[in-house]
C-alpha positions in Angstrom: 10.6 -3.2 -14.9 9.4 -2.4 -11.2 5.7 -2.8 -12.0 4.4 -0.6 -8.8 6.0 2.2 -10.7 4.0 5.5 -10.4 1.7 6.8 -13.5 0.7 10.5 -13.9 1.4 11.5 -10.4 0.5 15.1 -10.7 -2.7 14.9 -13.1 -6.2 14.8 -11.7 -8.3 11.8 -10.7 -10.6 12.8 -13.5 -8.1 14.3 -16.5 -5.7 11.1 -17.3 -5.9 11.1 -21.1 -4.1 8.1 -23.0 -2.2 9.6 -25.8 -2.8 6.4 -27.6 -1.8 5.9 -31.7 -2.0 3.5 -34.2 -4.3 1.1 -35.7 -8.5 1.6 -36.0 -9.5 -0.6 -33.5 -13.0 -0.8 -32.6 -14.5 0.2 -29.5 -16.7 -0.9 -26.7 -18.3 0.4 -23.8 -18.9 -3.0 -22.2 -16.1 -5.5 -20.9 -16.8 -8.8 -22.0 -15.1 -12.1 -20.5 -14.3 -13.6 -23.9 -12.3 -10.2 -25.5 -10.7 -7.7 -24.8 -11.9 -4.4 -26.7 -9.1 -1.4 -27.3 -10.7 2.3 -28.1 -10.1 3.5 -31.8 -7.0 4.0 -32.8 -5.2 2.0 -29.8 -1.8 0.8 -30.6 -2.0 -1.6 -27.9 -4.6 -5.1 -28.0 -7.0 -4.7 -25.0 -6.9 -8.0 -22.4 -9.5 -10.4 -22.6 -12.5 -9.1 -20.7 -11.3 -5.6 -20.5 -12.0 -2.8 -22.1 -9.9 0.3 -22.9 -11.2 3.9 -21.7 -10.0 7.7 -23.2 -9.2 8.4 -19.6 -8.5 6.6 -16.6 -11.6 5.1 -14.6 -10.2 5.2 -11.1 -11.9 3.2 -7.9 -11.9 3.2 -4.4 -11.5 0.1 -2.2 -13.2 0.1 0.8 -13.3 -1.9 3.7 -15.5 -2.5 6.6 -13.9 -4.5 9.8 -17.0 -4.8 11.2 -19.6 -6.0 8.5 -16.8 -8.4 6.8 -17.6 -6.1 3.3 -15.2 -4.8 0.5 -16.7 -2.3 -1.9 -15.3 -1.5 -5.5 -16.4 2.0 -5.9 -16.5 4.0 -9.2 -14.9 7.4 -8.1 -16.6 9.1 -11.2 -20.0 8.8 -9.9 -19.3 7.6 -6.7 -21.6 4.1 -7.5 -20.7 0.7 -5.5 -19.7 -1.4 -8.6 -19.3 -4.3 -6.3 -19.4 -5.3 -3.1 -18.1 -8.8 -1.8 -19.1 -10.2 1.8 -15.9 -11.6 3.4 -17.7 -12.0 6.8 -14.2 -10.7 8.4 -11.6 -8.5 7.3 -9.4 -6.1 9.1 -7.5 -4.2 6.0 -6.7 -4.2 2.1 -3.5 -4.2 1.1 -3.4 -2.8 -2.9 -1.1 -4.0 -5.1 0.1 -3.3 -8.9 -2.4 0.0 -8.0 -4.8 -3.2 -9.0 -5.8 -6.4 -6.7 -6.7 -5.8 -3.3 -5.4 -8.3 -1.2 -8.0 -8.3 2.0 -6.6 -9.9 4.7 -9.1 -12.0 7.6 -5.9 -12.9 10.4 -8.6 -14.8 12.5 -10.3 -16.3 9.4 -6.7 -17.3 8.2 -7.7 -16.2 5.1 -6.3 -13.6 2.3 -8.8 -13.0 -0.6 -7.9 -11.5 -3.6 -9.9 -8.9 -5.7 -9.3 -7.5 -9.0 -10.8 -4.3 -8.2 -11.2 -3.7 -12.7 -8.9 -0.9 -13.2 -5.6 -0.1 -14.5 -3.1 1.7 -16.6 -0.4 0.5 -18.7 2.8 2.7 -19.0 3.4 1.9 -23.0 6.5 3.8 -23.7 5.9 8.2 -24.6 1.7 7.3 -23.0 -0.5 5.3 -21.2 -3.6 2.8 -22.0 -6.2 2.7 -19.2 -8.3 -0.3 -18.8 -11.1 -1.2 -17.2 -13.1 -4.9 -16.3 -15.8 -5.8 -14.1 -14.4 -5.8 -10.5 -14.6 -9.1 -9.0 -13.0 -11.8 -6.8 -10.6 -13.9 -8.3 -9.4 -16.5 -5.6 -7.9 -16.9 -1.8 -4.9 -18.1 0.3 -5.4 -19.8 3.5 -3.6 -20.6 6.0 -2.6 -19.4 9.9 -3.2 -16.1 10.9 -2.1 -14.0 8.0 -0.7 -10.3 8.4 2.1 -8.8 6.2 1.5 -8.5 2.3 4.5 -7.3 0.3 5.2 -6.6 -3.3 8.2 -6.8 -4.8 9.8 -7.9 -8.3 6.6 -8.9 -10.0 5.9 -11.3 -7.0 4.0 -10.7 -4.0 4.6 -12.3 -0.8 1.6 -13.1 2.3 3.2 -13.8 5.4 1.0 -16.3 7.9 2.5 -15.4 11.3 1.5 -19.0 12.7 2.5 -20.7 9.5 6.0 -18.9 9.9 5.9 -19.1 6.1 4.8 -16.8 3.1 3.1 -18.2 0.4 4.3 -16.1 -3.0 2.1 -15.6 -6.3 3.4 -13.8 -9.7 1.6 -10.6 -10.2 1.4 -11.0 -13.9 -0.8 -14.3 -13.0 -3.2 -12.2 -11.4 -4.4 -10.7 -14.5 -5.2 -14.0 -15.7 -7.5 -14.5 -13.1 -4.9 -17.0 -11.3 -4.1 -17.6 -7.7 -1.2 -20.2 -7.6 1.3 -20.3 -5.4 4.6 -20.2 -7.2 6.8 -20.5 -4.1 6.3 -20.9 -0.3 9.1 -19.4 1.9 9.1 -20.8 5.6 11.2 -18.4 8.1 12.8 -20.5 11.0 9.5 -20.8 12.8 6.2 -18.9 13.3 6.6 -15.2 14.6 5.1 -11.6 13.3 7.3 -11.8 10.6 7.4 -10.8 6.9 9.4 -12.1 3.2 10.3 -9.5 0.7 10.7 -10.3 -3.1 14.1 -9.0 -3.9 15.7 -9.3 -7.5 15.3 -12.8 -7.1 15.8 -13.4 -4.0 13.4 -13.2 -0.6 14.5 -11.0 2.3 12.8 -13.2 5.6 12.5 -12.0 8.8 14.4 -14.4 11.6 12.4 -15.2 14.7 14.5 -14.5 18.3 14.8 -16.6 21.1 11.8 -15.0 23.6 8.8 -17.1 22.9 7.0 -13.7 24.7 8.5 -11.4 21.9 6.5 -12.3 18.5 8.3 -9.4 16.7 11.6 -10.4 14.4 14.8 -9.9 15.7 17.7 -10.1 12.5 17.0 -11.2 8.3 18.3 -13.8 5.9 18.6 -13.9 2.7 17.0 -16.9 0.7 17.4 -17.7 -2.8 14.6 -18.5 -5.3 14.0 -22.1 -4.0 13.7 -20.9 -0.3 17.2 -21.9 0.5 18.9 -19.9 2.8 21.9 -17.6 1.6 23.5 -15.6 3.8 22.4 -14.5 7.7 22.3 -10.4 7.7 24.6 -9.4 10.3 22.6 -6.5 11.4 20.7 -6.8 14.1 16.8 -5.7 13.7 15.1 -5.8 17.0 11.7 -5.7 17.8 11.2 -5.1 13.6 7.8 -3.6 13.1 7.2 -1.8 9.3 8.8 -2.6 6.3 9.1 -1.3 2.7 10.1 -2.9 -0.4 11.8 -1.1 -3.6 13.8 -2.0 -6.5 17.4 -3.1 -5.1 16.3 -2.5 -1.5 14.5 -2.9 1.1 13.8 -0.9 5.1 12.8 -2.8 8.6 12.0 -0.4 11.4 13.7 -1.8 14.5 13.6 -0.6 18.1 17.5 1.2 17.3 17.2 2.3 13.9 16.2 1.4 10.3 17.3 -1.9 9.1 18.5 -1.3 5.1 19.8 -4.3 3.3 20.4 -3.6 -0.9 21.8 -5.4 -3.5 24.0 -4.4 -5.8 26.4 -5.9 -9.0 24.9 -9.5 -7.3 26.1 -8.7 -3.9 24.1 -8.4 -1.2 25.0 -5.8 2.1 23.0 -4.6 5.5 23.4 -1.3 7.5 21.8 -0.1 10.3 20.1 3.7 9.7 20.5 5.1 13.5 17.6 7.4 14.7 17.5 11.3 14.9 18.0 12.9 18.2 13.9 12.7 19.6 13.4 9.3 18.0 13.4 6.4 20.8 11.2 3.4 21.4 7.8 5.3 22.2 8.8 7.7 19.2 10.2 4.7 17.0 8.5 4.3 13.1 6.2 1.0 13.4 4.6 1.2 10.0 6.3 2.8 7.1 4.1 4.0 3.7 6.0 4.8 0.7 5.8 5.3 -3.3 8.2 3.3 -5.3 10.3 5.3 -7.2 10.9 8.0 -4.3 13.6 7.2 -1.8 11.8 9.0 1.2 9.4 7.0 3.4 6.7 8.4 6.2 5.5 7.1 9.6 4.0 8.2 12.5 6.1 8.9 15.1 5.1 6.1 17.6 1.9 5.3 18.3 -0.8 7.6 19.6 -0.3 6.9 22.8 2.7 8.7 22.7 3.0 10.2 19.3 4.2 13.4 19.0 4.2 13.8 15.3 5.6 12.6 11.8 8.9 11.2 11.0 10.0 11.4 7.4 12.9 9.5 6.2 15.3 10.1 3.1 16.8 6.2 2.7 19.2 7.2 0.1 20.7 9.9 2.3 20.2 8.4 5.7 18.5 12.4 6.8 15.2 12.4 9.1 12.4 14.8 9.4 10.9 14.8 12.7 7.3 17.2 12.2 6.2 18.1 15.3 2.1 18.2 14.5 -0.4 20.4 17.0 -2.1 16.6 17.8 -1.3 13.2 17.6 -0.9 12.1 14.1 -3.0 8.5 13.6 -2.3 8.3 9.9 -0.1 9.2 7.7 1.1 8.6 4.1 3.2 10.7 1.2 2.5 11.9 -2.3 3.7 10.0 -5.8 6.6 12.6 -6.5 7.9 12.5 -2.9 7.7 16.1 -2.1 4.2 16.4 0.2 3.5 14.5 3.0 -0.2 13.8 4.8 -1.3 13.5 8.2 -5.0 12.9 9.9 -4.7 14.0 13.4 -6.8 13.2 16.3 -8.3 16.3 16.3 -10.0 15.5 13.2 -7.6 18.1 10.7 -5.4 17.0 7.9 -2.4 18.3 7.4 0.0 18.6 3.9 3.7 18.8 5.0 7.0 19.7 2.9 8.8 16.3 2.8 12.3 18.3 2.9 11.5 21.0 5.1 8.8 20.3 7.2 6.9 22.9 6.7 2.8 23.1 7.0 1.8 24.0 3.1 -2.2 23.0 3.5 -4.6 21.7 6.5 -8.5 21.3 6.2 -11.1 20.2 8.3 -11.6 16.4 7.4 -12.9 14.4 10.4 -16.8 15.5 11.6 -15.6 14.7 15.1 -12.5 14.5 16.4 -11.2 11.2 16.9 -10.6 9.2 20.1 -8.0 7.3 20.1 -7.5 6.0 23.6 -11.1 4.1 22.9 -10.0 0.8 21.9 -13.4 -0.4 19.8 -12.9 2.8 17.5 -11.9 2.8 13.8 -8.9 5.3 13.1 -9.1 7.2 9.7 -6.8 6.3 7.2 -5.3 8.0 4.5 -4.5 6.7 0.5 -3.2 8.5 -2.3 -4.5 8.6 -5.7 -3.3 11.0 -8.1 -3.2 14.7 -6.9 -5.6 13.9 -3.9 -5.7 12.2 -1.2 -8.5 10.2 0.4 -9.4 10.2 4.0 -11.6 8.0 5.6 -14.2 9.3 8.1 -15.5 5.9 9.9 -17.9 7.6 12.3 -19.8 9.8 9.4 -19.6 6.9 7.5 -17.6 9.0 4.3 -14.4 9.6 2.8 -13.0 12.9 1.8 -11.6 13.4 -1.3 -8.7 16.2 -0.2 -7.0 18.3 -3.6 -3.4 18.8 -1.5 -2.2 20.8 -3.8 -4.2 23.5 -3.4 -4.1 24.1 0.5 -5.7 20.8 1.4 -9.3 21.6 0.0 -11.5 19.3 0.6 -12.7 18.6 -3.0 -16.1 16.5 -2.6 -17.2 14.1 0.3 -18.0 10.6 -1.0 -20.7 8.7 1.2 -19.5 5.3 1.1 -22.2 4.0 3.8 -19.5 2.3 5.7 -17.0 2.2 8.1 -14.0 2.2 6.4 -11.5 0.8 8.0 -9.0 0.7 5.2 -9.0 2.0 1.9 -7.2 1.5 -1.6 -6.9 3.4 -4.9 -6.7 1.8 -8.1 -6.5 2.7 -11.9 -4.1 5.7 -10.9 
């Protein structure tokens, strides 16, 4: 089972109800560390310490680069559950739609939080869970960057390392952080290891000690042997995404796509659209597993000129043109809407097949300025049918309903900075 599969993509952030059905189990409102308590007439034993909620319990991650904090925020009422001082960290990355893994690259640290809120997709419903949020343990090592999920692994790549040090998701719930694996590409770089139905996708270093960006992948087995060399070329890679029998690299001359299928692995190259070249290229891709299209800004914002949108089963690009230069971008659970803060301070909700504007709001107090090198961009994350957009300078984060012409729903004052965010429990 791909365990970052999405749950309840179109229902609210407050209107998850867990069709639940069986026994009389008692319920509690309080998590304990020594049981786990499941709500009456749960057919499904609640983990130790957690406890099992009618409806889902959702929080919000937040980050602040320049205080070193992570906050676990209840989005119900909006109250810092907890907040852990990591002295440096520059983003979250959230996976399982549970742990935040907060990377420090100078600190050569990753820390891992259980942020204390999930669902679990049993069957015709869902249970929802919640536990205290809380830190749960840390990798170390040189200069980490690039966290990828992927078959019930995840994989932190330290750049000056050269190797990713892997831990099994389902570990994570028991409050575990033990390295099951480490993978070591063919020396340091910017590089990255995807999980892949056993296997680990690694990025291979080139030959310019100037260049610290891949150049080709290999394919290693479960051991960290080496397989097979990819025989497409992947220069200057830069954004990745991981799914169930595939995986994408963003190269300077098109997508890099290497799947397996029947046991056998293959690599093509995904050439570029017409208006796609190296100041226009995708450097970050965000995506939803289960949904084939992907979303990036078109270059960075020093020459962005929009949003690129790409179909990987279908090999078709969407090139939005946007009236300002997108900074962030991401896409909804079902595939079909795509999201963009602009430096103007708007956001914008975009048909994925079409293109076409279907919502924009007012979400930024100021307009931001991107050429200023000390300033925090907005970012956007998806929970549910809204969206969540940080405002660093007001020190908030608006909660955006996209479906209904990109209202701003409420404004959260998180008191921060954000400088990333993450969404977990939907």
């Amino acid at each position: 089972m791909n365990r970052r599969t999405w749950v309840g993509a179109t229902v609210a952030v407050v209107g998850l109800t867990i069709a639940g059905c069986g026994n009389d189990a008692e319920s509690d409102s309080s998590p304990s560390e020594s049981v786990g308590h499941s709500h009456a007439g749960s057919d499904l034993e609640a983990p130790t310490g957690a406890t099992e909620v009618e409806t889902a319990q959702p929080r919000l991650v937040v980050t602040d680069s320049k205080s070193g904090t992570v906050d676990v925020v209840d989005l119900t009422s909006t109250e810092v559950l907890k907040r852990i001082d990591l002295g440096d960290t520059s983003k979250v990355t959230m996976i399982d739609k549970r742990y935040a893994f907060a990377v420090d690259g100078e600190g050569g640290r990753v820390t891992v939080i259980d942020a204390g809120s999930w669902i679990v997709d049993h069957g015709d419903h869902t249970h929802s869970y919640v536990s205290d949020p809380k830190e749960i343990g840390e990798l170390s090592g040189q200069k980490p960057a690039h966290i990828v999920p992927g078959d019930d692994r995840v994989a932190s790549f330290f750049d000056d390392d050269g190797a990713a040090q892997v831990l099994d998701i389902d570990s994570l719930g028991e409050g575990n952080v033990d390295i099951t694996a480490t993978i070591k590409a063919d020396k340091p770089h910017h590089g990255v290891v995807v999980p892949l139905a056993g296997h680990y996708i690694t990025s291979h270093s080139v030959a310019d000690p100037e260049d610290a960006r891949p150049g080709s992948f290999e394919l290693r087995d479960s051991d960290g042997d080496k397989v097979q060399d990819f025989q497409t070329p992947c220069p200057r890679m830069h954004g990745e995404a991981g799914f169930e029998d595939y995986m994408l690299g963003a190269c300077d001359d098109g997508v890099f796509k290497a799947s397996v299928k029947d046991g056998k692995w293959s690599s093509e190259k995904i050439p570029y659209s017409d208006g796609i070249d190296d100041t226009t290229r995708p450097t970050t891709f965000r995506e939803q597993q289960g949904v084939g299209r992907v979303v990036a800004t078109a270059g960075p914002a020093a020459t962005n000129d929009g949003v690129l949108v790409l179909d990987s089963a279908t090999g078709q690009w969407k090139h939005i043109t946007t009236p300002d230069k997108a900074i962030n971008v991401n896409i909804s659970g079902d595939g079909r809407s795509v999201f963009a803060i602009l430096a103007d301070g708007t956001f914008h909700v975009y048909d994925a097949s079409t293109g076409a504007e279907t919502g924009a709001s007012k979400a930024l107090a100021e307009p931001y300025n991107w050429s200023d090198k000390t300033a925090t961009p907005p970012v956007i994350v998806v929970g549910g049918n809204r969206a969540y957009v940080s405002d660093p300078d007001a020190r908030v984060v608006q909660e955006i309903d996209y479906a209904d012409n990109a209202r701003v729903a409420r404004t959260i004052e998180v008191g921060v900075s954000a400088s990333s965010l993450g969404i977990a429990g939907l």
